[in-house]
C-alpha positions in Angstrom: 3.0 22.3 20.4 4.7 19.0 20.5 1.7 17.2 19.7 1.3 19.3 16.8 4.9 18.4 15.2 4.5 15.3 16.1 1.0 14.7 14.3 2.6 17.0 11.1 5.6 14.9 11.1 3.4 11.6 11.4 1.7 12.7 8.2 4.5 13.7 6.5 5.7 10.0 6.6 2.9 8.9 5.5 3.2 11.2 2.1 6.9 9.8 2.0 5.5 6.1 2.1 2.7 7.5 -0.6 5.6 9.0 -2.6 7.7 5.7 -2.7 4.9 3.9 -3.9 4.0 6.6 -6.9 8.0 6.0 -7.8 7.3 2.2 -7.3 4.9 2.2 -10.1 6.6 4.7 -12.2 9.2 1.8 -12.2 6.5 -0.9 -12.8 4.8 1.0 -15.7 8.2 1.6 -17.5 8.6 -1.9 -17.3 5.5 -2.5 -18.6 6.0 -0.1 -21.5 9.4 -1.7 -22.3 7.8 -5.6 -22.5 4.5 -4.4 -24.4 6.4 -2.4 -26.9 9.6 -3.9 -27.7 8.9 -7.6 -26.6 5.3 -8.0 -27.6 5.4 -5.4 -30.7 2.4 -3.4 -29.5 1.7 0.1 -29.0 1.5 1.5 -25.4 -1.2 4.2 -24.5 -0.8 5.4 -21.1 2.1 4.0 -19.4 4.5 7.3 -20.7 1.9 10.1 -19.3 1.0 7.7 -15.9 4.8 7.8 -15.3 5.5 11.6 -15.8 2.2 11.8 -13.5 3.3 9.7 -10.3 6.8 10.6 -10.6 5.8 14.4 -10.4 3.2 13.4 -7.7 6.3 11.8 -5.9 8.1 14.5 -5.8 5.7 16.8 -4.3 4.2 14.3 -2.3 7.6 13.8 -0.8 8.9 17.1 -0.1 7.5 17.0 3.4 8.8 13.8 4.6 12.5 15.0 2.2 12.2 18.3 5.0 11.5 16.3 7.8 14.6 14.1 7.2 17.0 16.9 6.8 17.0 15.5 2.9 16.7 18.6 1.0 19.5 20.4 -0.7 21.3 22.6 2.1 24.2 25.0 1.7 25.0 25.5 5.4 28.7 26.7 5.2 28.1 29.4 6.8 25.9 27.5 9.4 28.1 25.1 10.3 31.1 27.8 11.3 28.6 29.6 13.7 27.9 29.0 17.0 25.1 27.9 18.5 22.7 30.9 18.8 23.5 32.6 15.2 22.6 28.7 13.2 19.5 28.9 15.3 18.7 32.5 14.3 20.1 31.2 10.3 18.5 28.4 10.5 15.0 30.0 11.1 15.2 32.6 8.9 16.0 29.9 5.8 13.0 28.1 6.7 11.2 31.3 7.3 11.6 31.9 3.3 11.2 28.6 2.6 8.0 28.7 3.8 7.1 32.1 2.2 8.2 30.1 -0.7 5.8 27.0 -0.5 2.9 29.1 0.7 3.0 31.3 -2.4 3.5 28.3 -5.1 1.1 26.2 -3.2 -1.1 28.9 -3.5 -0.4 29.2 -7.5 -1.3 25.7 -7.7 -4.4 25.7 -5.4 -5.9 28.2 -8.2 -4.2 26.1 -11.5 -6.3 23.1 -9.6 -9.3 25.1 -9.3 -9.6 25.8 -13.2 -8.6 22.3 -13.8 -12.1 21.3 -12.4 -14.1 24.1 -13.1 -13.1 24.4 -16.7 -12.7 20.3 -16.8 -9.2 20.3 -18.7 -8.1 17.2 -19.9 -4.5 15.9 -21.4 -4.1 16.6 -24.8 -2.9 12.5 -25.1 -5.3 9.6 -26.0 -5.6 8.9 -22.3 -7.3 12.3 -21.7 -6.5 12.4 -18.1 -8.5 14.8 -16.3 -5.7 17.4 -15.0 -7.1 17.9 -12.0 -5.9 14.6 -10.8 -2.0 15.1 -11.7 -2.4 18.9 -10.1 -4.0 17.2 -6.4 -0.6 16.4 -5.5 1.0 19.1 -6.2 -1.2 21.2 -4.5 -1.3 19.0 -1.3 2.7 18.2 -1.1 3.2 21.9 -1.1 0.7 22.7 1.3 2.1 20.6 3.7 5.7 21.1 2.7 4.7 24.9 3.9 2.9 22.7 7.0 5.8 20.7 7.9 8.1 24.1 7.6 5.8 25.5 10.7 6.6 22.7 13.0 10.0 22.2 11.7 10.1 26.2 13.3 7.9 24.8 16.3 10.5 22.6 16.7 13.9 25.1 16.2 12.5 27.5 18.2 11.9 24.9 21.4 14.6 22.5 20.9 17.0 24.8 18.8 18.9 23.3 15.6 19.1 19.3 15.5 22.8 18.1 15.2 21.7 15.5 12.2 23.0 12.7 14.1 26.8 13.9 14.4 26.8 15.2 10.8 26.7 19.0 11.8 29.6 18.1 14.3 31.4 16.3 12.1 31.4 18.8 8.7 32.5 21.4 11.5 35.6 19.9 12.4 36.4 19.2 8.5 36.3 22.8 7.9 38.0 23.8 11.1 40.9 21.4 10.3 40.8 22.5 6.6 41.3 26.3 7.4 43.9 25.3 10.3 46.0 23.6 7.3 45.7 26.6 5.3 
């Protein structure tokens, strides 16, 4: 089982490094399109509908590597005023929907991908992107978002819930010194 998380989380870095380099050339093309248009006076083409692409792609490419560094959006009031055994039990039941959640829209997107290449849609734009190659990484970030959720519960269930390096410890006493003042 460790092998498993440990392989799931190796690939999940590897989307995150992917994902930095989609926002990387997001950055590049919008400089591009800023010098071509308003420094050399031409028109642009593809640089607008590239960007939306790989900044999309980033995002969903990301999403493992974003769950694997504890990086997503977390309201863990609750969590952090339990004890040990009830954050576990929370703690697995949030990634428990989470993963219900991924599966289902990663499985949406696996049939949206599926027309995109049967029917061979295109962009509406000049470019005429085929869509199927903006709708890949949605399909594969959410796959292995809902992936990186089973070996994230692999991993609560044999080592119970990770103390973010001092974070969880330190949020608790916040909140036990700010109901004490109260």
């Amino acid at each position: 089982m460790r092998a498993f998380i440990a392989g799931v989380s190796a690939i999940s870095r590897v989307l995150g490094v992917i994902a930095g380099l989609l926002l990387f050339s997001a950055v590049l093309s919008v400089t591009h399109m800023v010098f071509v248009r308003y420094v050399l006076n031409a028109s642009t083409v593809w640089q607008t509908e590239y960007t939306i692409y790989a900044v999309v792609g980033a995002t969903f490419l990301g999403a493992p590597w974003t769950l694997l560094v504890k990086g997503h959006v977390n309201v863990d009031l609750l969590q952090l005023a339990s004890g040990p055994r009830v954050r576990l039990i929370l703690e697995i039941i949030s990634a428990l929907v989470s993963l219900l959640f991924a599966a289902l829209v990663g499985y949406a997107a696996y049939f949206y991908l599926h027309e995109t290449i049967e029917y061979g849609w295109r962009s509406e734009t000049v470019w005429a992107v085929p869509l199927w190659m903006p709708t890949l990484p949605m399909v594969v970030g959410l796959v292995w978002l809902a992936v990186q959720y089973v070996a994230e519960i692999l991993r609560l269930i044999l080592d119970g819930p990770r103390e973010s390096q001092g974070i969880v410890a330190e949020q608790t006493k916040i909140f036990a010194d700010t109901v004490e003042k109260n």
